[in-house]
C-alpha positions as a printed NumPy array, in Angstrom:
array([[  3.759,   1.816,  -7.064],
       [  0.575,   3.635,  -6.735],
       [ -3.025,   2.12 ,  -6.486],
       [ -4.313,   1.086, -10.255],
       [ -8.   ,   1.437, -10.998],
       [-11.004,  -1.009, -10.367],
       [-10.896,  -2.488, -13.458],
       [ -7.413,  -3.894, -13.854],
       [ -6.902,  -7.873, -11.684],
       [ -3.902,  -7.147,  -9.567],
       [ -1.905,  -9.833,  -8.011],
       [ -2.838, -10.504,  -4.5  ],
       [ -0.482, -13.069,  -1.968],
       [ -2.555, -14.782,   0.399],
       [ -0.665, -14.322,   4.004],
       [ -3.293, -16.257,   6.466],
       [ -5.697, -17.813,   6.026],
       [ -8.337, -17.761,   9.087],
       [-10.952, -20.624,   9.31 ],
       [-14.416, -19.133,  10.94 ],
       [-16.944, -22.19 ,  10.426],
       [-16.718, -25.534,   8.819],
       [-17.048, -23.876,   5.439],
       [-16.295, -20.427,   6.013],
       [-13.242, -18.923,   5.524],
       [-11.63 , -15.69 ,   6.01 ],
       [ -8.037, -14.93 ,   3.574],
       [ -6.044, -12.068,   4.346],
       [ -3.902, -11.141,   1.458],
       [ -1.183,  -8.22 ,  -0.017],
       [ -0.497,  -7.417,  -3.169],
       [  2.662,  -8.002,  -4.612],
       [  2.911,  -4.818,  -6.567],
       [  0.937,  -2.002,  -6.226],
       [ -2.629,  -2.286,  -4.617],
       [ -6.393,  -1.228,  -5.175],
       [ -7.648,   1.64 ,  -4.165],
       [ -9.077,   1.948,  -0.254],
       [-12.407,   0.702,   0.044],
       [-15.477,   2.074,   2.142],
       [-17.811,  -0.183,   3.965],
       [-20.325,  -1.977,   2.346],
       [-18.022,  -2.265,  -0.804],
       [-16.44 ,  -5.496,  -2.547],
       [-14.046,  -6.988,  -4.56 ],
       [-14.147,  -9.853,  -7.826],
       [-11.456, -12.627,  -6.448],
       [ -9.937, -14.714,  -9.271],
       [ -8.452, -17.842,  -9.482],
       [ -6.41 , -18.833, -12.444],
       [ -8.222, -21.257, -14.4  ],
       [-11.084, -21.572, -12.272],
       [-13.211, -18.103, -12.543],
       [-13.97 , -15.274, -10.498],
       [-16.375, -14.883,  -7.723],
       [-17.883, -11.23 ,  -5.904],
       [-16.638, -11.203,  -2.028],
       [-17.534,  -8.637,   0.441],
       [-14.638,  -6.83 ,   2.109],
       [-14.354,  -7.83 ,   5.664],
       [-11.731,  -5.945,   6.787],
       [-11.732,  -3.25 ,   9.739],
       [ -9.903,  -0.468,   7.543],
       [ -9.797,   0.945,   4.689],
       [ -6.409,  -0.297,   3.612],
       [ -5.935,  -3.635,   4.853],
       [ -7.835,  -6.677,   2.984],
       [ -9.584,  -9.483,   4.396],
       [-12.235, -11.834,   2.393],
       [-14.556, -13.915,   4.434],
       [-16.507, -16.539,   2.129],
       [-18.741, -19.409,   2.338],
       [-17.347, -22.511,   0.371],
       [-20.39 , -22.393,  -2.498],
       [-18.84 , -23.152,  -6.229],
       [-16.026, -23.69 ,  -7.426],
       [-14.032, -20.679,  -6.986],
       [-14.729, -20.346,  -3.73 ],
       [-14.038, -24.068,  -2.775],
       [-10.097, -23.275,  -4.609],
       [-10.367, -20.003,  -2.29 ],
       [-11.457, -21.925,   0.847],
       [ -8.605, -24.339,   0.065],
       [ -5.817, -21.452,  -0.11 ],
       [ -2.696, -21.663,   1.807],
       [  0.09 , -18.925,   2.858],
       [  1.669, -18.276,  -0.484],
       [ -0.663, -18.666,  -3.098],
       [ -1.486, -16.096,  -5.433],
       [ -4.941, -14.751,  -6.403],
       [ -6.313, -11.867,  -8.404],
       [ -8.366,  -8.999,  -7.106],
       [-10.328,  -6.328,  -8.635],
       [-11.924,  -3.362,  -7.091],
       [-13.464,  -1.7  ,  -4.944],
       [-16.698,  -2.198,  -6.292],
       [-20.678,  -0.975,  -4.897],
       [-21.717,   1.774,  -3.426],
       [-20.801,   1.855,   0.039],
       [-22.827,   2.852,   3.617],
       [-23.186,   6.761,   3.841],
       [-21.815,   6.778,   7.47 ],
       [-22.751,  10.577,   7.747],
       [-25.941,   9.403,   8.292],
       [-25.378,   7.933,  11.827],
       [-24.567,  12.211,  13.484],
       [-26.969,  12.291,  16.127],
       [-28.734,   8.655,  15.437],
       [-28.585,   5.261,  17.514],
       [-27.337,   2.946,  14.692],
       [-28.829,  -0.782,  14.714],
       [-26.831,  -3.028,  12.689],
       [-29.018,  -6.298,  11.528],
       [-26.854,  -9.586,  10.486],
       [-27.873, -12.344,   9.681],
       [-25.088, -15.333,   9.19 ],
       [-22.582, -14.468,   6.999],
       [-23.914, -11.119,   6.7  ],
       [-22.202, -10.092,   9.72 ],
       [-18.765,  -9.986,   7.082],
       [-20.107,  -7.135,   4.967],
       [-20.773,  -5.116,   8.286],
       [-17.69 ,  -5.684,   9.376],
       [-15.998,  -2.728,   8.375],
       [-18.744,  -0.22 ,   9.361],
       [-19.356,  -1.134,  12.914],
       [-15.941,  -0.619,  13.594],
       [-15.811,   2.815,  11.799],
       [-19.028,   3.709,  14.303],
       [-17.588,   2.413,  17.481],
       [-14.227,   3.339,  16.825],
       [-14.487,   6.601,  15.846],
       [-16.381,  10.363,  16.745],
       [-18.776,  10.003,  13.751],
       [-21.359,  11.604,  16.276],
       [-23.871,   8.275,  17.034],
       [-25.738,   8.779,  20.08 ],
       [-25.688,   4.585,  20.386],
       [-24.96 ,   1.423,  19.015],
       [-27.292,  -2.216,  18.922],
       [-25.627,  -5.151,  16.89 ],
       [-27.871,  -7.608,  16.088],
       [-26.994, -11.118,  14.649],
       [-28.499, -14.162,  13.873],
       [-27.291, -17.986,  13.177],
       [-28.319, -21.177,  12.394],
       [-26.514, -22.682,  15.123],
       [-24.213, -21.606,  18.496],
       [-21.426, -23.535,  16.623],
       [-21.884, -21.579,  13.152],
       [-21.42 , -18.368,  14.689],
       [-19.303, -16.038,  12.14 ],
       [-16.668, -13.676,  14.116],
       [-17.687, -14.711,  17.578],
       [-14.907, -13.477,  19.407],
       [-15.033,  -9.86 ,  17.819],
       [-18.589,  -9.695,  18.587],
       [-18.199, -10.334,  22.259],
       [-15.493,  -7.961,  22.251],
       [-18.113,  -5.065,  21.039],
       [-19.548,  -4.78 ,  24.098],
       [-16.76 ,  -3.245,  26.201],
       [-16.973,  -0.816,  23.489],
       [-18.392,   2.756,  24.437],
       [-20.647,   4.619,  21.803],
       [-22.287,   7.756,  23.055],
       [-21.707,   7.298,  26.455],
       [-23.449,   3.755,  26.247],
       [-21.934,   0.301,  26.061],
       [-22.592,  -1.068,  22.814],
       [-25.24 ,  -3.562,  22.951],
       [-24.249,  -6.718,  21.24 ],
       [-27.624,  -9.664,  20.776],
       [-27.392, -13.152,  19.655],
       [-29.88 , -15.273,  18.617],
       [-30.02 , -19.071,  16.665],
       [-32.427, -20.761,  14.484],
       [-31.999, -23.949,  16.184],
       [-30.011, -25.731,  19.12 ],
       [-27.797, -28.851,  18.845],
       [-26.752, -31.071,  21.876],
       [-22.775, -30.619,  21.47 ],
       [-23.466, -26.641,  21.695],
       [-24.798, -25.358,  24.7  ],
       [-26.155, -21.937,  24.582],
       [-27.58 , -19.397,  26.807],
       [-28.843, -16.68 ,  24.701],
       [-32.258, -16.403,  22.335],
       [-33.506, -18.719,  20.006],
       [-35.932, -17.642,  16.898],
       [-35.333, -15.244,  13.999],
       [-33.127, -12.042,  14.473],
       [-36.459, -10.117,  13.504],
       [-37.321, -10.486,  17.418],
       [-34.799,  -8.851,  18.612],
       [-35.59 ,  -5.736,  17.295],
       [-38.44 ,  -5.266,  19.325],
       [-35.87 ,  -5.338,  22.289],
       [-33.307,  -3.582,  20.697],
       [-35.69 ,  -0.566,  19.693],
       [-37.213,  -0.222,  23.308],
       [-37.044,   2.646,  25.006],
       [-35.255,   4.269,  22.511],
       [-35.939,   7.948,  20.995],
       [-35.599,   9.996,  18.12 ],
       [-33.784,   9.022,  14.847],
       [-32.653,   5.152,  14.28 ],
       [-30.02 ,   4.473,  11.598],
       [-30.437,   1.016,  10.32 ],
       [-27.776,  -0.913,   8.254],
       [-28.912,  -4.412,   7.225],
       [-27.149,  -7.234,   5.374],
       [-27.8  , -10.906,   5.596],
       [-30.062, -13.426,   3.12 ],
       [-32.725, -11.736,   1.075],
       [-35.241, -13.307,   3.238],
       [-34.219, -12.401,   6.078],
       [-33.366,  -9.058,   4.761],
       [-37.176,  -8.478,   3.73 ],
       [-38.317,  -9.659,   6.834],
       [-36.536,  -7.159,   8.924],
       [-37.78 ,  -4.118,   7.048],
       [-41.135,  -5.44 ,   7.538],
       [-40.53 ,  -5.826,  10.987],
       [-38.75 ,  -2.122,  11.132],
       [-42.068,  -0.994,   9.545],
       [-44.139,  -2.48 ,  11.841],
       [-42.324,  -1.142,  14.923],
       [-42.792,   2.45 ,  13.194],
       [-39.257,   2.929,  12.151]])
């Protein structure tokens, strides 16, 4: 059966269910009949739950056709999502937003902010850059935690940097809000915001920035991208 529209709840099977964090959790689910329409990054989808509700969740998937939720246990919805096993069946509408113009990043070094969970909704469009020719002369991915042991995706993020962007490994930083004694870690400590100062030196001529995390720390990176002169 072809793709219905947006609008219309389809069926969805849950077929893994991936824990990242204590109370994050990614679901990778099929539709039983039929399917949604591809999605482009940046984009999401309304998850249902019969008799509970139904909650907005970015798309964290790598393509365009495959579906993947990564959520934060938060409400009620997304507590009965968290708690979802191989077999159960949800509803999913979509795709909804208005996705990343990934033109932009011909002839740009792209800098991709993230901060926590952010780094889900930015999934899909770092892998569309450093995958494919879309004509980026470079690649920085930036993320930020509140912990080593909350980091979201950590194995696909050290994978990035064997990547190859332009002629240029991509450039992959960490950094956490705060250290704990069970969690050693090596790399910086402090807001994401300073590692853009890093990230931006020595480059030239035009920087594509895609940013996603917590309003806050949203705000504070374009002031910071300001202040550098971007």
């Amino acid at each position: 059966m072809s793709a219905v529209g947006p609008d219309l709840p389809v069926a969805y099977r849950v077929i893994a269910t991936l824990p990242e964090q204590h109370d994050v959790t990614t679901l990778e689910v099929a539709p039983l009949d039929g399917g949604l329409p591809a999605f482009e990054p940046a984009q999401f989808s309304m998850i249902g739950v019969a008799g509970v509700g139904e909650v907005p969740i970015s798309i964290s998937s790598s393509t365009p056709v495959s579906h993947r939720y990564t959520l934060r246990r938060a409400g009620a919805v997304t507590t009965e999502l968290c708690a979802a096993r191989p077999g159960d069946v949800i509803t999913v509408r979509g795709p909804f937003g208005r996705p990343w113009d990934l033109r932009r990043v011909r002839g740009a070094h792209v800098l991709f902010v993230a901060g926590g969970i952010g780094v889900a909704p930015l999934r899909a469009a770092v892998d569309a850059v450093t995958t494919r020719d879309l004509g980026a002369v470079g690649v920085s991915v930036l993320a930020g935690f509140r912990g080593p042991g909350e980091q979201v995706f950590g194995a696909w993020l050290d994978g990035l940097g064997e990547r190859v962007v332009g002629g240029h490994a991509v450039e992959v930083r960490r950094t956490v809000d705060r250290l704990h004694p069970t969690a050693p870690w090596n790399g910086s400590q402090g807001p994401v915001t300073d590692l853009l100062g890093p990230a931006l030196d020595r480059r030239s001529g035009t920087v594509a920035v895609f940013v996603c995390g917590p309003d806050p720390m949203m705000a504070a990176t374009l002031r910071t991208l300001d202040g550098l002169g971007v």
